[in-house]
N, C-alpha and C positions, 0 to 999 in steps of 0.2 A: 564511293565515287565512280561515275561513267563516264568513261571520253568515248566522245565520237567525232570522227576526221570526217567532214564532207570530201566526197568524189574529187580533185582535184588541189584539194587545201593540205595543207602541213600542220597548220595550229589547231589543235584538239576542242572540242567544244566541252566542258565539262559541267556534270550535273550529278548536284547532291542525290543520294539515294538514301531511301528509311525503312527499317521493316515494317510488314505491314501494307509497303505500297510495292504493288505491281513492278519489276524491273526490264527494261528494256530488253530486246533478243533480237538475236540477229535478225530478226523478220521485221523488224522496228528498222532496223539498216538499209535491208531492201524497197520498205516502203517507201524511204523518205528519196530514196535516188530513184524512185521509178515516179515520187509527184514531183520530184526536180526535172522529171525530163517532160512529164504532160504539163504543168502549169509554164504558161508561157511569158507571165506578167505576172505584176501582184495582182492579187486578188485578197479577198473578205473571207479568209480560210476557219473552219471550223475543226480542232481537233477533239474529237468524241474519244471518248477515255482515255484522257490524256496520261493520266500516270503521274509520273514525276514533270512533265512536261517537256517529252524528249523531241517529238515530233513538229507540234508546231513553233517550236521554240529554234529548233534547227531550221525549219521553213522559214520564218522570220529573220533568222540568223544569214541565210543567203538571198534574203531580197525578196520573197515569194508574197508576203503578207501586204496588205494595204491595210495602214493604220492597225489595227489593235491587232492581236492573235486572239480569238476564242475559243475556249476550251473549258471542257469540264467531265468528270467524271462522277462514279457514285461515290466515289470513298473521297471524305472530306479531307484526310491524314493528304488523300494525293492531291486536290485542290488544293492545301498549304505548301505543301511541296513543291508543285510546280508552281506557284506564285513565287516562292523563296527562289525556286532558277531563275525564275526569268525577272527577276530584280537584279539577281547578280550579274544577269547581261545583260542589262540595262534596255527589256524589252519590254514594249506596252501589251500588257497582260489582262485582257475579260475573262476572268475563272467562275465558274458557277460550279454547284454540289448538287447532282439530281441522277435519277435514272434515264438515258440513252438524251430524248430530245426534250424531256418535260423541263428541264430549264432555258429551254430556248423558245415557247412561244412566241408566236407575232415575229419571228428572226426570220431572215432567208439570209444566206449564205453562198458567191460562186463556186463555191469547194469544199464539199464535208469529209475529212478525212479521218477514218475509223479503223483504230488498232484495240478495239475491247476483242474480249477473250472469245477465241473459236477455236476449240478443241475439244473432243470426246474428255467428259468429266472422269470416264475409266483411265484413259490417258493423264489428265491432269492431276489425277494424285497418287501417281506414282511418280509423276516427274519432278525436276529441283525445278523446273519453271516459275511457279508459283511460291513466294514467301508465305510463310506460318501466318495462319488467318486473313488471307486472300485464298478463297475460294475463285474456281471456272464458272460453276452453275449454269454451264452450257447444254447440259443435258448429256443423254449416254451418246448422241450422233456429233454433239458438238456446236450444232444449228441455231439453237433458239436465240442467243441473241443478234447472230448476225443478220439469220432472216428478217427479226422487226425491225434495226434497221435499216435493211433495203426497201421493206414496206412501208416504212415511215419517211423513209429519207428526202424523197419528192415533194414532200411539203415545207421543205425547209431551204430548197436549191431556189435560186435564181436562175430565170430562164435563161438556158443554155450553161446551167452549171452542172458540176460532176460529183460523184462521187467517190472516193479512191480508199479501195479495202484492199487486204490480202485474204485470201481462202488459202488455209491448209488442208492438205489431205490427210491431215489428222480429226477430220471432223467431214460427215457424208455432203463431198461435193457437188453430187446430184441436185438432192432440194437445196443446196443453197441455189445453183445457177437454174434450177425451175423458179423460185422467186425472183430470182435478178430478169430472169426471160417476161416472167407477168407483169414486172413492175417498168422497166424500163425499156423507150423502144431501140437504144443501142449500146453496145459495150463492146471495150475488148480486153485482152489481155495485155498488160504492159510491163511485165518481169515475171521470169522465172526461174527460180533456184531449189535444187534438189539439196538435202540434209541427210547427214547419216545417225540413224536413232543412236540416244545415248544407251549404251549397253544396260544401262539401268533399267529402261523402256522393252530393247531386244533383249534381254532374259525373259521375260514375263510372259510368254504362249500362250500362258493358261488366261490372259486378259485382251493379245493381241490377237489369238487365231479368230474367238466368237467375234470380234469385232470386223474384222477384215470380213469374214464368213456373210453376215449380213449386210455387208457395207454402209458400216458406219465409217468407217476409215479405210484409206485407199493407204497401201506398201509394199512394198517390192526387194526383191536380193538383187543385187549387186555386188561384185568381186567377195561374195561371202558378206556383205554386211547389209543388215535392215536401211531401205530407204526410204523417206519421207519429201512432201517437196510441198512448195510458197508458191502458189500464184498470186501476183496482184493485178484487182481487176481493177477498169477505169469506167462507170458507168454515166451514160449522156443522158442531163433529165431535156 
């Protein structure tokens, strides 16, 4: 089980969890309070690998959604999953099973909001991040699916809609924001939170120095500990 306290609430939102599917991280927390602070009204929100269905389940949960939540990931296991929550909140739930937006042709949406995996695949499986058979399949920079995407994402906004990712710099933040730069004409940044690697992660030089070396991932020391950090961006189609 997952509780999660919205920014100002006291009652916990909770959601079944299953091996198999993807579990929410702290970077799931900071998303959700940084499209709490850009969505200004409901809107027709799209959660893109939804998981268990933490995010737009929470965004529905404080008033954000108009009409239905849609969501969908590739793993079916998380498609039932998050249908199973968002029954038990009693929320109106569109879940589809596909990769990135092939289940949503012909959709436009004011708000695609995208928690699938961006992390260097070196990093991913060393970390407890991932449950046994969920794979990153991010690649060794971490990019590839978040770049498609950003490059696919504009055909799915409604004019004047946004869309809201987090970049970690566990994955080369460069090409991601050279795609965000080609595809969109404005963005900015709307939360930032630094992380301290788990020691599991910071023992490993022999997998984090090549990486840092050619920048596929950005880290840094601090009071003697590896650091990591979350941007999340807001981009205007």
């Amino acid at each position: 089980m997952y509780q999660y306290i919205p920014k100002g609430k006291k009652e916990p939102f909770s959601f079944e969890l299953e091996e198999g599917v993807f579990h929410p991280t702290d970077t799931s927390g900071v998303l959700i309070e940084a499209c709490s602070q850009a969505i200004l009204s409901p809107k027709k929100i799209l959660d893109l690998g939804c998981g268990c269905g933490l995010v737009g389940i929470a965004l529905a949960k404080i008033g954000l959604c108009k009409g239905a939540v849609y969501a969908s990931d590739l793993s079916r296991e998380a498609v039932e999953l998050a249908c199973k929550n968002a029954e038990s909140m009693s929320i109106e739930y569109v879940a589809r099973c596909g990769s990135l937006f092939e289940p949503w042709s012909g959709e436009k949406f004011d708000v695609i909001v995208d928690d699938v995996a961006g992390i260097s695949d070196d990093i991913a499986k060393i970390s407890s991040w991932y449950p046994q058979g969920v794979s990153c399949g991010a690649g060794r920079d971490g990019v590839k699916w978040i770049v498609r995407i950003i490059e696919q994402s504009r055909d799915y906004l409604t004019e004047g809609g946004m869309l809201i990712f987090p970049v970690l710099s566990l994955s080369n933040e460069d090409k991601i924001l050279e795609a965000l730069k080609a595809t969109y004409p404005s963005y900015e940044v709307l939360a930032k939170k630094d992380w301290f690697l788990p020691d599991a992660i910071a023992e490993r030089q022999d997998i984090l120095t090549p990486l840092i070396n050619e920048g596929s991932i950005k880290c840094r020391k601090k009071y003697g500990k590896w650091i990591w950090h979350t941007h999340i961006y807001k981009a205007n189609g």
